[in-house]
N, C-alpha and C positions, 0 to 999 in steps of 0.2 A: 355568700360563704365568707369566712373570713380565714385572710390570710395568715396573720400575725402567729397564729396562734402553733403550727406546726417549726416555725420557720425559721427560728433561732434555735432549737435542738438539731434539726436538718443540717446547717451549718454545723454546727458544732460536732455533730456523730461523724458525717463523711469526712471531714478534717483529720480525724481521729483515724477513719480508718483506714487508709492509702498505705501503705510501706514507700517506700521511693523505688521506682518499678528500675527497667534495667536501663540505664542512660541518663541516672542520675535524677531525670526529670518527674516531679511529681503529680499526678493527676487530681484531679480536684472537680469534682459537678454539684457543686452546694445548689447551685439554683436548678428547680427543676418546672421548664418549660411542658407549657401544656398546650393541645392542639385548641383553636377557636369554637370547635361543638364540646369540648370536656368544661367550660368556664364555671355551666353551675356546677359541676361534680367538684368540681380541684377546691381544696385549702390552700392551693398555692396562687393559682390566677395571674399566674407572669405568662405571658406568648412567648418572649424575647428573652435569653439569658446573656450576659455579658461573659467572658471566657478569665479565665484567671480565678484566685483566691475568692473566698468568702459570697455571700449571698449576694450576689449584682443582676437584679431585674431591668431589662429595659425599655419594656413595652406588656403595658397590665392589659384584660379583659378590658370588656366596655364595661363601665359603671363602677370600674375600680380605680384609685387614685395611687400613683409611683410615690411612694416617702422613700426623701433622702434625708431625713433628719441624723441617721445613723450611720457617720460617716463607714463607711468602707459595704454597709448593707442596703442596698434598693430593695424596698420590698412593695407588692401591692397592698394598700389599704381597702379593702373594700367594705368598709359598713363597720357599725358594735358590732361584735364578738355577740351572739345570739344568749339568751338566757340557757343557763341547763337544762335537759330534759327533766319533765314532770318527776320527786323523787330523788333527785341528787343534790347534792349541796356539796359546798368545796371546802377547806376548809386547812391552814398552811401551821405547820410546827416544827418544832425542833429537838432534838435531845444532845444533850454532851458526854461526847464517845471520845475515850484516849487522850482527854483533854482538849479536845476540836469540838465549837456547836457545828453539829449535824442537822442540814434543814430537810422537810419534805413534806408536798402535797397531800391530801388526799381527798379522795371524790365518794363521798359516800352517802349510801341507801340511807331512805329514811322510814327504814326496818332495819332487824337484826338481819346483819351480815349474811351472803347463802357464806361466803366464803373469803379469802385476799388472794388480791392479784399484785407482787409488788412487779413496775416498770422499770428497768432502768434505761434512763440514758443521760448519755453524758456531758450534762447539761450543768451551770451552775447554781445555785439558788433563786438568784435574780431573774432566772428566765424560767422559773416552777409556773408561772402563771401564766407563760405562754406554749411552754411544751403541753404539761398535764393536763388543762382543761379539754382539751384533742382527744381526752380520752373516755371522755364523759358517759359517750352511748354504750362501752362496757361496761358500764357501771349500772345504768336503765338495762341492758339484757340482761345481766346474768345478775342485779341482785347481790355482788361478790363489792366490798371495801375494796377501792383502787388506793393503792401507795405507791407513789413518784419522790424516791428522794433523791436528793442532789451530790453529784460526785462534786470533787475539792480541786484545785489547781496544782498543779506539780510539773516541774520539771519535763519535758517533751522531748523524746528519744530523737526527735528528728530537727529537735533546735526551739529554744523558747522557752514559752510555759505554755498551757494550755488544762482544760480542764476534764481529765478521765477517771478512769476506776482503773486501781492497781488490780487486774487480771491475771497478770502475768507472773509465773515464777521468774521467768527467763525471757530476755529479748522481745521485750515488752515495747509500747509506745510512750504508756507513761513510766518512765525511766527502766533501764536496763533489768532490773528485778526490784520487784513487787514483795512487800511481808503480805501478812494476811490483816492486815489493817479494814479492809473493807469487805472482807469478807465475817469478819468478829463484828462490825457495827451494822451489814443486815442481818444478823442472826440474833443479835441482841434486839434490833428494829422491830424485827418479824415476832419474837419473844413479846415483846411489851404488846405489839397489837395486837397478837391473838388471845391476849389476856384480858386487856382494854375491851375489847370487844365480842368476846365470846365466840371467834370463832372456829364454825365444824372442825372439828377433829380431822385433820388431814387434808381441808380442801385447802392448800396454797398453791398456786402459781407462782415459780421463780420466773420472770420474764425480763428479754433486754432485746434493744437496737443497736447493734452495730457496735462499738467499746464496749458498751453494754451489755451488749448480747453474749460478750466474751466473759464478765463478767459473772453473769448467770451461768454461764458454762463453769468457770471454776466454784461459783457457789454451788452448786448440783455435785460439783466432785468433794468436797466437803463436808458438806452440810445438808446433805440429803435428806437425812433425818427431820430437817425442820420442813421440807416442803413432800408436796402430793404430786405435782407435776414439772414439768420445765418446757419454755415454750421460747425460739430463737429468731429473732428478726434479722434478717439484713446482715449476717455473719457466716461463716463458714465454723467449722470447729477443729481449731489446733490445740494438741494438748497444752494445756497451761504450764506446766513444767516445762516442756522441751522448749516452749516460744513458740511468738507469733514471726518475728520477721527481725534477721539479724540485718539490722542497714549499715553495717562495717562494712560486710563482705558481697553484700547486696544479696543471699540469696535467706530461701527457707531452710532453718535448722531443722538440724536432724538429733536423732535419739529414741529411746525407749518411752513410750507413753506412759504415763505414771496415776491419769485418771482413773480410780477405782473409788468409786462411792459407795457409799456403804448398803442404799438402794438402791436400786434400778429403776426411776419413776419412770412415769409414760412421757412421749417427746411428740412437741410439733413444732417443725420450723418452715419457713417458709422464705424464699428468696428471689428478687426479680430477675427476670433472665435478660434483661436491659441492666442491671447493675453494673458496673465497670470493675465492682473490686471483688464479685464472688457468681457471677452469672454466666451460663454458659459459652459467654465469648470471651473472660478473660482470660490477659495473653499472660501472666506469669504462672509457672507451674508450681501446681499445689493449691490454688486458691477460688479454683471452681465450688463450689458450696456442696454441689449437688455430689460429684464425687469422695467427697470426703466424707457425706452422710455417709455412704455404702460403705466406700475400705475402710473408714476411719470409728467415726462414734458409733456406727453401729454395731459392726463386726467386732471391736477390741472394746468398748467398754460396756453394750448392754447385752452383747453373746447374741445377736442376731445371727441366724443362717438361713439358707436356701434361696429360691428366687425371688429379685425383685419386680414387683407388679403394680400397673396403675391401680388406683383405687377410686371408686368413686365417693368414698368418704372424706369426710374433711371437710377444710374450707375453698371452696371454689371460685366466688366471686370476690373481689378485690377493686375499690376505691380506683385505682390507677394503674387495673387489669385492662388490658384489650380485648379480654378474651377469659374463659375457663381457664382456671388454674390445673395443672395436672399433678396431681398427687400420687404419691409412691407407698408402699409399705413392703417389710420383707416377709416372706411364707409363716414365719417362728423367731417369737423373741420370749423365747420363753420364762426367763428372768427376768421383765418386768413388771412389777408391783399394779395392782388395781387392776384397771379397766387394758393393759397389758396394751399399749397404743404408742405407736415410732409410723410417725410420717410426715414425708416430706414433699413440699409444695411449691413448683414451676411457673412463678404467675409473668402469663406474656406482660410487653409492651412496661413494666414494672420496674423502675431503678433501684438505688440504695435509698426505700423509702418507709420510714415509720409508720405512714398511715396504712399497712397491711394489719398493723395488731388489729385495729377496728375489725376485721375479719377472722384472723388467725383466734384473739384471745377469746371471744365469746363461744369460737365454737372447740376450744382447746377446753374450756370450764365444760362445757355441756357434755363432752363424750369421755372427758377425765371422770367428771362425778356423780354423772349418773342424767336420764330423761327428763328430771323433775325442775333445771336450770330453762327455762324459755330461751330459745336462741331466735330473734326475730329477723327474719327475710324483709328480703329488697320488694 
């Protein structure tokens, strides 16, 4: 397996996502340790994490080599980076948006498009070739153009610079209030590609990790109109207007939600219950994932009611799952678009980790837009 390739967006998303919890102190698990029978499974292949800031691996798999070439990041090297699956080719561009070059990935069929998937996460250009390629095998399922583009560096609500997507109206991470800077340059993004490449009428994915994921969420409140579905990794969903996390006062803003998009597409998100900043053991209030699907995006922005219930639909199996994921759906959503689909996904043993889209996105394309996308099993 190879490490490298997840392992610098990891760092960079969970950096991103943390508020400064209550005690001033901020939590931080960039490195994610994996048990001695998971080595072939993991992209990450560290046993050991060192405790503090930034990706510090201490002890790799057998057959994997520790690089400290990158001061302040231990990572395990294990082997090239494998060739893409049979069908994909990669392939790195740019456009200039607001007077900024905008860079970004993309992984694509060597057929016409079923569809686009755009990713985000909050990664810089320089690291497109080690986040994106990670995302290769949705690209071999479903047949759909993958777009990975690179958020910019700005100012960091919690001290610095750092590199996010302005998400946020209010009480943001990347600075206090966000315009709609980045939310006008995916929609122009998404504009040129589906033109470029001809594709279906409706099939987009808005997707994100973690800043990212918040990201997609204010693009879905927007810009609905340009995409078919939306799909959230490794985030919770605070309205964009009201804020994510005021860190003056230490706590979560309050207000009137103001998300109202002009669609109601179909949603799957899914979230580790070992994650520290949205999983069912985190200790600040407001920021369990799973509770705010229910009172929060469901109820007040896609008019969900009645009981909620497992489902045995979805995606179930998970890369750095212990176990079946358990999936939620409510009784009636009756306002949303297509395939009319809101579910939410508990995957055990799973932290603040990127490699669930491998799971989430191929089977989010297949039940958004119909039986005729292959979703291929383990």
């Amino acid at each position: 397996m190879y490490a490298r390739i997840m392992l610098l967006a990891l760092a960079a998303a969970v950096t991103l996502a943390s508020p400064t919890f209550h005690g001033g102190a901020s939590k931080k698990t960039s490195c994610v340790a994996v048990k001695s029978d998971q080595c072939k499974a993991s992209p990450y292949s560290c046993l050991t994490c060192a405790t503090g800031a930034g990706y510090n691996c201490l002890k790799c798999c057998d057959g994997c080599e520790l690089n400290t070439k990158i001061p302040g990041t231990s990572y395990c090297d294990c082997g090239k980076k494998p060739s893409p699956p049979p069908g994909v080719s990669t392939a790195s561009a740019n456009m200039t948006w607001a007077g900024k070059e905008r860079q970004y990935m993309m992984l694509k069929p060597d057929h016409a498009p079923t569809g686009l998937i755009v990713i985000l996460d909050p990664v810089p250009g320089s690291s497109l070739q080690y986040s994106c390629p990670a995302y290769e095998n949705i690209t071999a399922e479903t047949g759909a153009l993958v777009v990975c583009p690179a958020a910019l560096q700005h100012n960091n609500t919690k001290g610095g610079t750092g590199t996010c997507w302005k998400a946020w109206g209010n009480y943001g991470t990347c600075g206090l209030k966000n315009d709609s800077e980045d939310v006008d340059f995916l929609a122009a993004l998404i504009q040129r590609l589906v033109a470029a490449h001809r594709i279906p009428v409706g099939k987009v994915i808005m997707s994100g990790m973690s800043n990212g994921g918040s990201m997609a969420f204010r693009f879905n409140c927007e810009r609905s109109d340009l995409i078919g579905g939306l799909a959230i990794q490794s985030q919770t969903y605070f309205d964009p207007y009201v804020g994510y996390y005021d860190y003056e006062h230490q706590r979560v803003p309050s207000g009137t939600p103001q998300c109202n998009p002009k669609y109601k597409r179909p949603f799957y998100s899914d979230v580790g219950m070992a994650d520290v900043y949205y999983g069912l053991n985190v200790s600040t209030a407001g920021f369990q994932a799973l509770q705010k699907w229910r009172n929060n995006y469901s109820t007040a922005v896609l008019g969900c009611n009645g009981e909620v219930t497992e489902t045995s639909q979805g995606p179930h199996t998970y890369p750095h799952g212990t176990g079946p994921a358990t999936c939620y759906e409510f009784a009636s959503c009756p306002g949303i678009t297509g395939a009319g689909l809101n579910r939410f996904c508990s995957v055990p043993g799973m932290g603040h980790d990127g490699t669930g889209f491998l799971s989430l996105l191929p089977r989010a394309f297949a039940d958004f837009f119909g039986s005729e996308v292959t979703v291929l099993e383990d």
